[in-house]
C-alpha positions as CSV (number, residue, x, y, z in Angstrom):
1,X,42.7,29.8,104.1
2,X,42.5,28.2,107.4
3,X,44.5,29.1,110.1
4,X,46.7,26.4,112.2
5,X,46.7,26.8,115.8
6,X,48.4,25.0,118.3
7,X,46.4,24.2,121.5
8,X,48.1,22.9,124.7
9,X,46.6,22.6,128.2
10,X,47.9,24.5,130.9
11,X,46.3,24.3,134.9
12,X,43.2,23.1,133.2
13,X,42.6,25.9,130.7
14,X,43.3,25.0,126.6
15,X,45.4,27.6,125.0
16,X,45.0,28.1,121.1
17,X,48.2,29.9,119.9
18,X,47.8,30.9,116.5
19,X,50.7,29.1,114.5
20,X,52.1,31.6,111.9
21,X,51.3,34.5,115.0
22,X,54.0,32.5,117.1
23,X,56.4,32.1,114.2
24,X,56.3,35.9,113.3
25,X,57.1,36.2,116.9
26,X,60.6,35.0,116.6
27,X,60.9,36.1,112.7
28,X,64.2,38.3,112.2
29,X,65.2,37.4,115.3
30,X,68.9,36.4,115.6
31,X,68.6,34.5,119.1
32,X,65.8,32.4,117.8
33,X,67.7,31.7,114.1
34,X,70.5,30.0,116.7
35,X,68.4,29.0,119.5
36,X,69.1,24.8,119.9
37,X,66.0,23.6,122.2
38,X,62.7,24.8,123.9
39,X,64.5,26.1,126.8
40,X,66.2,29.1,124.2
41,X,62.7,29.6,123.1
42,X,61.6,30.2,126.3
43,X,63.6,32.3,127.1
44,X,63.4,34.3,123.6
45,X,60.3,34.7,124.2
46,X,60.3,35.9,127.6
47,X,62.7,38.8,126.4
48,X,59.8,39.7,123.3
49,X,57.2,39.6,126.0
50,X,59.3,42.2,127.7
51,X,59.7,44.1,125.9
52,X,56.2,44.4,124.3
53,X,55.0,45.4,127.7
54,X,57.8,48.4,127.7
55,X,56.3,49.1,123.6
56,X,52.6,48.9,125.1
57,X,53.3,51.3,128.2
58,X,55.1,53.8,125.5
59,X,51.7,53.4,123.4
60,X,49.7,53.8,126.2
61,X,51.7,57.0,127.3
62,X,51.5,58.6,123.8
63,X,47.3,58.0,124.1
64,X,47.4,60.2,127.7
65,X,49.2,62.5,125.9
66,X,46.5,63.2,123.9
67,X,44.0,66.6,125.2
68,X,40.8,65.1,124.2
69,X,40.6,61.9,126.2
70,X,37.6,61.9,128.4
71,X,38.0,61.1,132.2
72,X,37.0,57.1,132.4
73,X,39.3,56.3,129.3
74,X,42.0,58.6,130.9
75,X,41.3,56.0,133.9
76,X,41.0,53.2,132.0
77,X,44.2,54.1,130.2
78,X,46.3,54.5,133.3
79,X,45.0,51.6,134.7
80,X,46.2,49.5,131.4
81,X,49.6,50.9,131.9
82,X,50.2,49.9,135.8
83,X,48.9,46.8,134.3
84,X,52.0,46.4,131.3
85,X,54.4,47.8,134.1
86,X,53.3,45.0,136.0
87,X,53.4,42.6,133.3
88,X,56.9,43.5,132.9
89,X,57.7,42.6,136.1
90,X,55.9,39.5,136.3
91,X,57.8,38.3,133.0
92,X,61.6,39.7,134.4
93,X,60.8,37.3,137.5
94,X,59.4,34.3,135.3
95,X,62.4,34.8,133.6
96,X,64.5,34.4,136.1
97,X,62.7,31.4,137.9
98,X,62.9,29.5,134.5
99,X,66.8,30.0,134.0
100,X,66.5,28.9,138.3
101,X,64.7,25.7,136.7
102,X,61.8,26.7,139.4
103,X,59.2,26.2,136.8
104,X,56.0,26.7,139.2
105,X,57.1,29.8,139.9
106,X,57.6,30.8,136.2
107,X,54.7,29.5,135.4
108,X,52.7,31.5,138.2
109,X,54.5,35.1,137.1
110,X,53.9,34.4,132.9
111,X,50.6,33.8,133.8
112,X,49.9,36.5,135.7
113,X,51.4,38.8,132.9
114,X,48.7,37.1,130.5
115,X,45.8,38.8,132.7
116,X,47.2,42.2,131.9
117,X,45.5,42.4,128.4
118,X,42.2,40.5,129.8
119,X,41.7,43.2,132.5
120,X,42.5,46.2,130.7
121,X,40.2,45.0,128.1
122,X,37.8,44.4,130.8
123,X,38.2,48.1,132.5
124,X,37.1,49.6,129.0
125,X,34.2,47.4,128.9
126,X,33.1,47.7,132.4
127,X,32.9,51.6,131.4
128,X,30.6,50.7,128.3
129,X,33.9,52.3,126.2
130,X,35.7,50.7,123.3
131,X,39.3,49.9,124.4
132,X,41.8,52.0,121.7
133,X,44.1,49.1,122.9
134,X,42.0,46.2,121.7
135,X,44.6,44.8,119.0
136,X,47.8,45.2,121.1
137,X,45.9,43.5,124.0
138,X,45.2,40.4,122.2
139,X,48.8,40.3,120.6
140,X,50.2,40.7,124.0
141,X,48.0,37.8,125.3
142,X,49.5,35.3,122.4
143,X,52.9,36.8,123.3
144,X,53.1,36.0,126.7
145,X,51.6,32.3,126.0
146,X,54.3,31.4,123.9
147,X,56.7,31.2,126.7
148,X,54.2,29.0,128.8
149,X,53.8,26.6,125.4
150,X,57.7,26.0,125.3
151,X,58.2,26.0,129.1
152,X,55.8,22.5,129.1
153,X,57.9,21.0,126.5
154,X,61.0,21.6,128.4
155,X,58.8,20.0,131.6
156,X,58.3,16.7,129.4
C-alpha cells in the first residue's frame, strides 16, 4: 500500500508530511471535529505540538532515571530535553504570533522547534550511539510541520 504524502515548499526547503500521520494527528480530537478553516488547524496543531514536547521531556526524564545509562547518552539525553523545553517555548511564542497575524515570526519560532528532533538525533550520532529517542524524534518533526503546512494556506 502506498503511502500519500503531502509536500509543500517552505523558505526553499520541500516538506513531505505523511497524509494519514497528519490526520491521526487531529483524530479524537474535539477542537479539530469543530474546527471551520486552516487558521483552527493551526492553531490545533500548535497546542498537539505543545504538548508533545511536554510528553517527550517526561519520556526523556523517565530514560535519566534509569541507573545504567552511560555518561555520553546521559549527555545526549539531557541535551534532547533542553532541546523539547525549548521547542515548547518556541511553539507557545509561534502560537501567539499567529493569533497576532505576525506570520514571519510564527513561522521563524515553529521552525525552530522542528530542529529540536534533528539535533538531538544528531548528538546521539555525533557520539557513534543509537538515539533511544529515534521514533518520537521523527513524530515530533511531522508534528511540528503540520502547523507550518496550514499556516501557508491561511497566507494564500
Amino acid at each position: 500500500m502506498l503511502s500519500k504524502k503531502l509536500a509543500i515548499q517552505l523558505q526553499g526547503v520541500i516538506l513531505l508530511l505523511k497524509l494519514d500521520f497528519c490526520l491521526s494527528a487531529f483524530e479524537g480530537n474535539p477542537k479539530a471535529k469543530s474546527a471551520t478553516g486552516a487558521a483552527d488547524l493551526v492553531e490545533i496543531s500548535i497546542e498537539t505540538s505543545i504538548a508533545n514536547a511536554t510528553s517527550m521531556g517526561s519520556l526523556i526524564t523517565s530514560l535519566l532515571d534509569k541507573k545504567r545509562i552511560g555518561i555520553f547518552a546521559r549527555n545526549c539525553l539531557e541535551d534532547c530535553s533542553e532541546l523539547y523545553s525549548l521547542a515548547g517555548s518556541n511553539l507557545r511564542r509561534g502560537g501567539k504570533a499567529f493569533e497576532g497575524k505576525d506570520f514571519g515570526t510564527a513561522n521563524i519560532e515553529l521552525t525552530a522547534a522542528m530542529d529540536a528532533p534533528i539535533t538531538c538525533e544528531d548528538g546521539f550520532k555525533e557520539k557513534g550511539l543509537v538515539s533511544p529517542l529515534t521514533k518520537e524524534n521523527k513524530n515530533f518533526f511531522q508534528l511540528t510541520a503540520i502547523p507550518l503546512v496550514f499556516m501557508k494556506m491561511v497566507q494564500e
